[in-house]
C-alpha positions in Angstrom: -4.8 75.9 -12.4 -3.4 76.9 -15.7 -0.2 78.4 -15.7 0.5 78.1 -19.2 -0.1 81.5 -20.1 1.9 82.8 -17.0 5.2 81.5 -18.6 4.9 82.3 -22.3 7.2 85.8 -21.9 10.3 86.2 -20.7 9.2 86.9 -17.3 6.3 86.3 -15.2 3.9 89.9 -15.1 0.6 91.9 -16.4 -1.5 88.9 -15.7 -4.9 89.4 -14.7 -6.5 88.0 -11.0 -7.9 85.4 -13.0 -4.0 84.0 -14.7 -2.1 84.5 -11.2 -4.1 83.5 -8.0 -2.7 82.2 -4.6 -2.6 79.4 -6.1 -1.1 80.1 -8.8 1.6 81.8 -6.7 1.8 78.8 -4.0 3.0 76.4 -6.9 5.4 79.0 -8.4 7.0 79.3 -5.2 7.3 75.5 -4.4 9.0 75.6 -8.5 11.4 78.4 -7.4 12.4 77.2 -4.1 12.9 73.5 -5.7 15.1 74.9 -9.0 17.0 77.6 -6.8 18.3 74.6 -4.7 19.4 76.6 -1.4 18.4 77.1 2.1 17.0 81.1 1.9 15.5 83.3 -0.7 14.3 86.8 -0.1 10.7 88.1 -0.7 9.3 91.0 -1.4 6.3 93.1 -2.7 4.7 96.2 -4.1 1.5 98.2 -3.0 -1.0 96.4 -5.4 -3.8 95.4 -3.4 -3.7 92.0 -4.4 0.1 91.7 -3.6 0.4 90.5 0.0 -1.9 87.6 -0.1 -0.1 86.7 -3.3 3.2 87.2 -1.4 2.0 85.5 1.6 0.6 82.1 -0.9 4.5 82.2 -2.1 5.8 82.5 0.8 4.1 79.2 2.0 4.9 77.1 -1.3 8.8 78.4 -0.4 8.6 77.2 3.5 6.4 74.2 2.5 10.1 72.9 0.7 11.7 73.6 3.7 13.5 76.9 2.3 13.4 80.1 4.8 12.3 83.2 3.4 13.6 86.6 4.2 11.0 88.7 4.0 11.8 92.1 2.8 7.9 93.7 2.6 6.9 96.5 0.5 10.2 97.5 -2.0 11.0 98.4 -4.7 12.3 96.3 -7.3 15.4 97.0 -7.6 15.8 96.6 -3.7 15.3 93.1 -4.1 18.3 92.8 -6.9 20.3 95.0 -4.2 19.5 92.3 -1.4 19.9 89.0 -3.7 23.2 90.7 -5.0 24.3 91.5 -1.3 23.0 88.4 0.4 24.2 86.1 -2.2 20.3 84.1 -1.9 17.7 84.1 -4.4 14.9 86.4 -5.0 11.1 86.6 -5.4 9.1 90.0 -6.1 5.8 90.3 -6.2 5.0 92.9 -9.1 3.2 94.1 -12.3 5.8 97.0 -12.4 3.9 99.6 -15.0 0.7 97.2 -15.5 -2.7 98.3 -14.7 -4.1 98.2 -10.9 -5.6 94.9 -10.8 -3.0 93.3 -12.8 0.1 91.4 -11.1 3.3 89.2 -11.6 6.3 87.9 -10.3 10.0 88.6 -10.8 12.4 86.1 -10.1 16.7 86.2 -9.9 19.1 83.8 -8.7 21.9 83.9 -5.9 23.8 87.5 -6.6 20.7 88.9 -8.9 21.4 86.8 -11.5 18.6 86.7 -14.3 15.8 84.3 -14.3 14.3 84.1 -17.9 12.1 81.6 -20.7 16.1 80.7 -21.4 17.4 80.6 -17.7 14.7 78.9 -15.7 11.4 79.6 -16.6 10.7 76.5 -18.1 12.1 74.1 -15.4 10.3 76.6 -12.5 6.4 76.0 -14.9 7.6 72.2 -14.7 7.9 71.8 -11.2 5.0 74.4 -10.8 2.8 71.7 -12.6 3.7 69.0 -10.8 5.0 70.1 -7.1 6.8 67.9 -4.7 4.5 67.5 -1.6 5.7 69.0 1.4 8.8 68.2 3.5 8.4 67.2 7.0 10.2 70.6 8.5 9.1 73.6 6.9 11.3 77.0 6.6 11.3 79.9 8.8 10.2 83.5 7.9 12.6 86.4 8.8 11.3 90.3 8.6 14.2 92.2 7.1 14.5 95.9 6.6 17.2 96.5 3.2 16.4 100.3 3.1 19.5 101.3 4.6 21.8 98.7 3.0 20.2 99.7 -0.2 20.5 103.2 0.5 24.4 102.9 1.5 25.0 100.4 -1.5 23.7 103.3 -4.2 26.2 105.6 -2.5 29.0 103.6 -2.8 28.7 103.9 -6.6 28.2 107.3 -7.3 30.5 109.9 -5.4 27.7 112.3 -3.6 30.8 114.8 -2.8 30.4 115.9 -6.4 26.9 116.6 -6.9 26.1 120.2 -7.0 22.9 121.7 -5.3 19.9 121.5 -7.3 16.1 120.8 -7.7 14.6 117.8 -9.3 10.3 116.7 -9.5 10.5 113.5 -9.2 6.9 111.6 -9.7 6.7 108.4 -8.2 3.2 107.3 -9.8 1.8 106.1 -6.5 4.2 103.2 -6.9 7.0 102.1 -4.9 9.4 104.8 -5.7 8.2 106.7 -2.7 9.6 104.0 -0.3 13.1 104.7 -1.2 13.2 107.9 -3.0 13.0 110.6 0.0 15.9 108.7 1.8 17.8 108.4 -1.1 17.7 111.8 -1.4 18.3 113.3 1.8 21.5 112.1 1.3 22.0 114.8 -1.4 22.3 118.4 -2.0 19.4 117.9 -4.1 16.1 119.6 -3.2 13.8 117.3 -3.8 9.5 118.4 -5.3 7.9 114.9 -4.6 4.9 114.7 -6.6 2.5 111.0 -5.9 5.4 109.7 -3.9 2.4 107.8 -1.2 2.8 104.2 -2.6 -1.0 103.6 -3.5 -2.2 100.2 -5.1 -5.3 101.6 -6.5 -2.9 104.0 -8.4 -5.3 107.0 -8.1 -3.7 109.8 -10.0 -2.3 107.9 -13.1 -0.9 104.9 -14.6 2.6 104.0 -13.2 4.2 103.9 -16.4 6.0 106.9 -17.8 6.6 106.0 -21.3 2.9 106.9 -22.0 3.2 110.8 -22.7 -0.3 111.3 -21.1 0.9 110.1 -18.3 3.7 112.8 -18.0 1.1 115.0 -17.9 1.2 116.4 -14.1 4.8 116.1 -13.8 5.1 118.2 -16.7 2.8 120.5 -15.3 4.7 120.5 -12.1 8.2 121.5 -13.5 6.5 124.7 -15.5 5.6 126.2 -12.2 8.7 125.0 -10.5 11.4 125.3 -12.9 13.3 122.2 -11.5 16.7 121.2 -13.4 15.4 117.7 -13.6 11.9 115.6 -13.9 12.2 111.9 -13.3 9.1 109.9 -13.9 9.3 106.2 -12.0 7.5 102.9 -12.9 5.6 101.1 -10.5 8.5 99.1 -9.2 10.9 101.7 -9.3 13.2 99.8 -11.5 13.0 101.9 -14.6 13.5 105.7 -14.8 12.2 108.4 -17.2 14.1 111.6 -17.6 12.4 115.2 -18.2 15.0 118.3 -18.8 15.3 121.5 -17.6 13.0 122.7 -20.6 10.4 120.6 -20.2 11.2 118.0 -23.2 11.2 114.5 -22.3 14.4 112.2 -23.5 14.4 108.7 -24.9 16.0 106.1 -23.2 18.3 105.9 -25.6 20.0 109.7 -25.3 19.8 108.3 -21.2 21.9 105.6 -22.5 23.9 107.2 -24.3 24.7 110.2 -21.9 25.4 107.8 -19.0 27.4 105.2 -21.5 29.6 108.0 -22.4 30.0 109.1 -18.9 31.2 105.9 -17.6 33.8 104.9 -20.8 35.5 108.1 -19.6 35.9 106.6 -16.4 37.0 103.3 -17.5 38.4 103.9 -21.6 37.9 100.9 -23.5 34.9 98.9 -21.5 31.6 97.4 -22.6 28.6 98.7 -23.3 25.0 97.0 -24.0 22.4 98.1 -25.6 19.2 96.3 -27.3 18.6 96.4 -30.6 15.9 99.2 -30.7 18.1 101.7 -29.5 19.5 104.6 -31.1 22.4 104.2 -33.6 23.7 107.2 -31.6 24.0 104.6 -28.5 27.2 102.3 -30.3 28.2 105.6 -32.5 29.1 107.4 -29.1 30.4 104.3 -27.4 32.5 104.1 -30.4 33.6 107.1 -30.4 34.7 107.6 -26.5 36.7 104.0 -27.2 34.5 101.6 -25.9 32.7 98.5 -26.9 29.2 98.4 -28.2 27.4 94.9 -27.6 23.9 94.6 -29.2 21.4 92.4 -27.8 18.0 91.4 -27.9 15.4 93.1 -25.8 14.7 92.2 -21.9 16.2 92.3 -18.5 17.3 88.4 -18.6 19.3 89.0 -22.0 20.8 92.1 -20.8 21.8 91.0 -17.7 23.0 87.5 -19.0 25.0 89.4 -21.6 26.5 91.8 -18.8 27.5 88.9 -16.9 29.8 86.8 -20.0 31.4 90.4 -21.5 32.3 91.9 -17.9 30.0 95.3 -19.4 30.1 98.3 -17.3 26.7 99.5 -18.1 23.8 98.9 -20.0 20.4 100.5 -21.5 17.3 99.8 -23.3 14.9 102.1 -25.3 12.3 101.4 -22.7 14.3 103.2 -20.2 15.3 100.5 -18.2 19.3 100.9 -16.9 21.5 97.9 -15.8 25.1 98.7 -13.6 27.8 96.3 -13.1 28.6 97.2 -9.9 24.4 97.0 -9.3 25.2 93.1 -9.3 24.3 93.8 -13.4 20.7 95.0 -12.1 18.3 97.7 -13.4 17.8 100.4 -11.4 15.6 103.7 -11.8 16.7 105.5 -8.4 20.1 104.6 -9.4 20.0 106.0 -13.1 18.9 109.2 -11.6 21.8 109.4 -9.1 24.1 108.8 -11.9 22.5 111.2 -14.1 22.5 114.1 -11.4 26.5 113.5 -11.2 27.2 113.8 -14.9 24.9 117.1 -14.4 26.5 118.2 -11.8 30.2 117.6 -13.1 29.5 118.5 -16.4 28.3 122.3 -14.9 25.5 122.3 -18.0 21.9 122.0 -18.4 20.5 118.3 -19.3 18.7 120.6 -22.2 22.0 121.5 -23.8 24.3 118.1 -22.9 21.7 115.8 -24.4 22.2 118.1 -28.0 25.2 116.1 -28.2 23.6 112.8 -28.5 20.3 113.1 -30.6 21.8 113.1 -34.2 18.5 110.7 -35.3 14.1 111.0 -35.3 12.8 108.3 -34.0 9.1 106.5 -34.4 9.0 105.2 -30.7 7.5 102.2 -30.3 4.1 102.0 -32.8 1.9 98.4 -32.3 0.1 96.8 -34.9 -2.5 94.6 -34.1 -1.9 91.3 -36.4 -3.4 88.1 -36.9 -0.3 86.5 -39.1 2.4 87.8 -37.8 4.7 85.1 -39.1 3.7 86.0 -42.8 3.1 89.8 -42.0 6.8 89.7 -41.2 8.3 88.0 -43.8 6.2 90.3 -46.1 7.9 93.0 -44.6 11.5 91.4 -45.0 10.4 90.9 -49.1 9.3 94.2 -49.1 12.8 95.6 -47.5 15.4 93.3 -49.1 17.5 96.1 -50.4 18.7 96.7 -46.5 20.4 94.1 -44.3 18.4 92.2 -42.5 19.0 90.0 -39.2 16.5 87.8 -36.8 18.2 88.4 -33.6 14.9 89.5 -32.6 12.2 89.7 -34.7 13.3 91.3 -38.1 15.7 93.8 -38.1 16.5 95.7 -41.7 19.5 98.2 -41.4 19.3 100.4 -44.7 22.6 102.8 -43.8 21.8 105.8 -42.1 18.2 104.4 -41.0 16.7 101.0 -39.7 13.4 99.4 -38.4 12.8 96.8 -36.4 9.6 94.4 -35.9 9.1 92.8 -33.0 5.7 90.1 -32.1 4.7 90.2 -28.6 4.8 86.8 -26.8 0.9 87.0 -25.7 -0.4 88.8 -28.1 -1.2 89.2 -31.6 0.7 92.5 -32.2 3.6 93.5 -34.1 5.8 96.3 -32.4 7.6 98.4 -34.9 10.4 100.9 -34.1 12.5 103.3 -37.0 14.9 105.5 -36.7 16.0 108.1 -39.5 18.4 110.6 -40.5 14.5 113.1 -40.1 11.0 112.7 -39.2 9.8 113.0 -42.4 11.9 109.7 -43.7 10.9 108.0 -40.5 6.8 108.7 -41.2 7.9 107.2 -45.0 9.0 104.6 -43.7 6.4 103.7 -41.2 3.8 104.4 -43.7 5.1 101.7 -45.8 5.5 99.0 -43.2 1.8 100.1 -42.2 0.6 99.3 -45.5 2.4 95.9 -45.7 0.8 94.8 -42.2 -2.7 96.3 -43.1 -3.0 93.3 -45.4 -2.5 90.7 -42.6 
C-alpha cells in the first residue's frame, strides 16, 4: 500500500483504481475515525462504480475502531456538509467530484463541516493510515440514514422561496449526483424545471461531469436554444459546485457568480465579509468594496476558504472555479444552493441574468491556461525577474499585480504543470501578456 501519493494535495481525489483501493480506503478510515476522536461519523457516496465497495472498505476501517457510522448512501456532496453541520459528527464522502469515470477520492470534514486539509489533518490521518491501530474488541454499528429531506428543508431556510418569481431553468446534472437532490429541491419552487442527464450514472455516458470544460456545455447549451429557459446550470459530479448559463446563452465566470451573489448578500447585511481566492476577478473586492463590505483574499481550495470563513465570521464566499461557500451552509460549498440564491436575486431584481451580470464584468479574463513544466521552481522565478516592475506576493504561487491587470502562477501538487490565470483592462492586453509568460516557461 502506498498512500503517499493520495495525500500530496489538499484533499484526497482524482486518483486512479490503482492509488485508492479497499485497502487503501480501509486504512484511511481507521486514520479518520482515530484523529476525529468521537463515537459517530457519517458516510456517504457517489454513483462511480467503484464507490460502494470503496465506501463499504471505509466503513469497516471506521467500525473496526469502534466508531458507528451513519450511513447516508448515494448524495451529494454537499449533503454530507449539510448532515456533519446538522449532526455535529464527522464526515466521510466517497468522491472524484468532476474526475474521470474510473477515477475516485475521498472528502473528509470534522464535527459541524469543518475543513479537513494538508494543514488541518491530512498529515496526521496518512500517519495513522500507515501505521493503524489493530482493532478494538467491540466494533461500531452501522445506521441507514435518509438526509434528503433535512437537506432539502435546511436550503429553504436560507433562501426565502416566497420571493422567487415563476420561471424556467435547464439544469444538467452530468449523470452525477445532482439528480438525487435537484428534482426535490425544486418542486419546492415556482420554478419549472428542463432536467437534462439528471439519472445519476457512474459510467458518465453523455459527458464529463465537469462544467468548466466548454465542450462539455455543449448539450446544455444546445438545450436552452430550443427552450429559451431564463437560466442553465451545469453541476459537477458531486453536486458541490455550480456553473451558471444566462438567458442568452453566454456562460459566466465564477467570479461575476461571486460577485453577483457577494453583492446581493452585503445589501442584506452592510458591512460583512466576503472571501474570495486569489484568481478571482478584481471586480469580486471592487464591488464588495463598493456595497460597504469587506474583501478577504485567500489562497485557493475548499479547506482555506472554509478555515478563513470560520476566523473572519464571512457571510459568503467564492472561487474562480465556481465553487460557493455560505455561512449559514455550516461555511460549506454548495452548487444546488448557489443556484437557489441566484434564482432569488433574479427573481427580486425583476431583470434578466444577461443584463444584471453587465454590472459586474468590467475585466477579460485568460481562464485558467496549464503549462506543462519540468522546473517549475526556476520557471517561476523566471517569471517573477521577468515581471519585477508589478507587485508581487507568494500567497500562492506567484502573484504580480501590475495596476489595472494581474497574473497569477500556480504549480499543481501532482503534477508538473504550471496554471496561469490574467486578467486585463481587454483581451488583447490579456493575450500580451500570456504570450509573454508563455515564452518565459517555454524555456523550462
Amino acid at each position: 500500500m502506498d498512500l503517499t501519493v493520495i495525500f500530496k494535495a489538499y484533499d484526497i481525489r482524482g486518483l486512479s483504481p490503482e492509488q485508492l483501493g479497499p485497502d487503501e480506503a480501509r486504512a484511511i478510515g481507521i486514520g479518520f475515525a482515530e484523529f476525529a476522536g468521537t463515537d459517530t461519523i457519517a458516510l456517504g457516496h457517489d454513483c462511480r462504480l467503484t464507490s460502494p465497495d470503496l465506501a463499504q472498505a471505509a466503513i469497516d476501517g471506521i467500525t473496526s475502531r469502534g466508531t458507528d457510522v451513519v450511513y447516508l448512501g448515494e448524495i451529494t456532496t454537499d449533503m454530507l456538509y449539510y448532515y456533519s453541520g446538522a449532526a455535529d459528527v464527522p464526515g466521510l464522502v466517497i468522491t472524484a467530484s468532476h474526475n474521470p469515470p474510473e477515477y475516485n477520492g475521498i472528502k473528509l470534514c470534522l464535527a459541524g463541516a469543518s475543513p479537513v486539509g494538508i494543514d488541518s489533518g491530512l498529515e496526521e490521518i496518512k500517519a495513522i493510515a500507515l501505521d493503524p491501530p489493530g482493532p478494538v474488541s467491540s466494533p461500531g454499528a452501522v445506521q441507514d440514514v435518509d438526509a434528503l429531506a433535512g437537506y432539502v428543508d435546511h436550503l429553504f431556510s436560507i433562501v426565502d422561496v416566497d420571493r422567487f418569481t415563476a420561471m424556467r431553468v435547464v439544469a444538467d446534472g452530468g449523470n452525477g449526483m445532482a439528480g438525487v437532490a435537484v428534482p426535490r429541491v425544486f418542486e419546492r419552487t415556482p420554478i419549472e424545471l428542463i432536467g437534462l442527464y439528471l439519472e445519476p450514472d457512474g459510467t458518465f455516458p453523455n459527458h464529463p461531469a465537469d462544467p468548466l470544460r466548454p465542450e462539455n456545455l455543449a448539450d446544455l447549451l444546445e438545450l436552452m436554444e430550443r427552450e429559451t429557459p431564463h437560466l442553465g446550470i451545469a453541476f459537477d459530479g458531486d453536486a458541490d459546485r455550480a456553473f451558471f448559463v444566462d438567458d442568452k446563452g453566454k456562460p459566466l465566470s465564477g467570479s461575476t457568480t461571486t460577485a453577483v451573489i457577494a453583492d446581493w448578500f452585503l445589501r442584506r447585511e452592510p458591512g460583512a465579509g466576503i472571501v474570495h481566492n486569489l484568481i478571482c476577478s478584481k471586480a469580486v473586492p471592487e464591488t464588495v468594496t463598493a456595497a460597504g463590505g469587506v474583501p478577504i483574499r485567500t489562497r485557493v481550495g475548499h479547506s482555506y476558504i472554509k478555515q478563513v470563513m470560520k476566523e473572519t465570521g464571512a457571510v459568503f464566499g467564492g472561487e474562480h472555479s465556481a465553487h460557493f461557500y455560505f455561512r449559514d451552509n455550516f461555511r460549506a460549498d454548495s452548487g444546488i444552493l448557489a443556484s437557489l440564491v441566484l434564482l432569488q436575486i433574479m427573481s427580486e431584481a425583476g431583470r434578466p441574468l444577461s443584463e444584471i451580470r453587465k454590472d459586474y464584468e468590467p475585466y477579460a479574463q485568460s481562464g485558467e491556461i496549464n503549462f506543462v513544466v519540468e522546473e517549475k521552481v526556476e520557471a517561476t522565478a523566471a517569471v517573477e525577474v521577468a515581471f519585477a516592475h508589478g507587485a508581487a506576493d507568494r500567497l500562492d504561487g506567484l502573484t504580480v499585480d501590475l495596476g489595472d491587470r494581474w497574473l497569477n502562477l500556480r504549480p499543481s501538487n501532482t503534477e508538473p504543470v504550471l496554471r496561469l490565470n490574467v486578467e486585463a483592462p481587454t483581451a488583447d492586453d490579456v493575450a500580451a501578456i500570456v504570450e509573454s509568460v508563455s515564452s518565459i516557461l517555454g524555456a523550462y
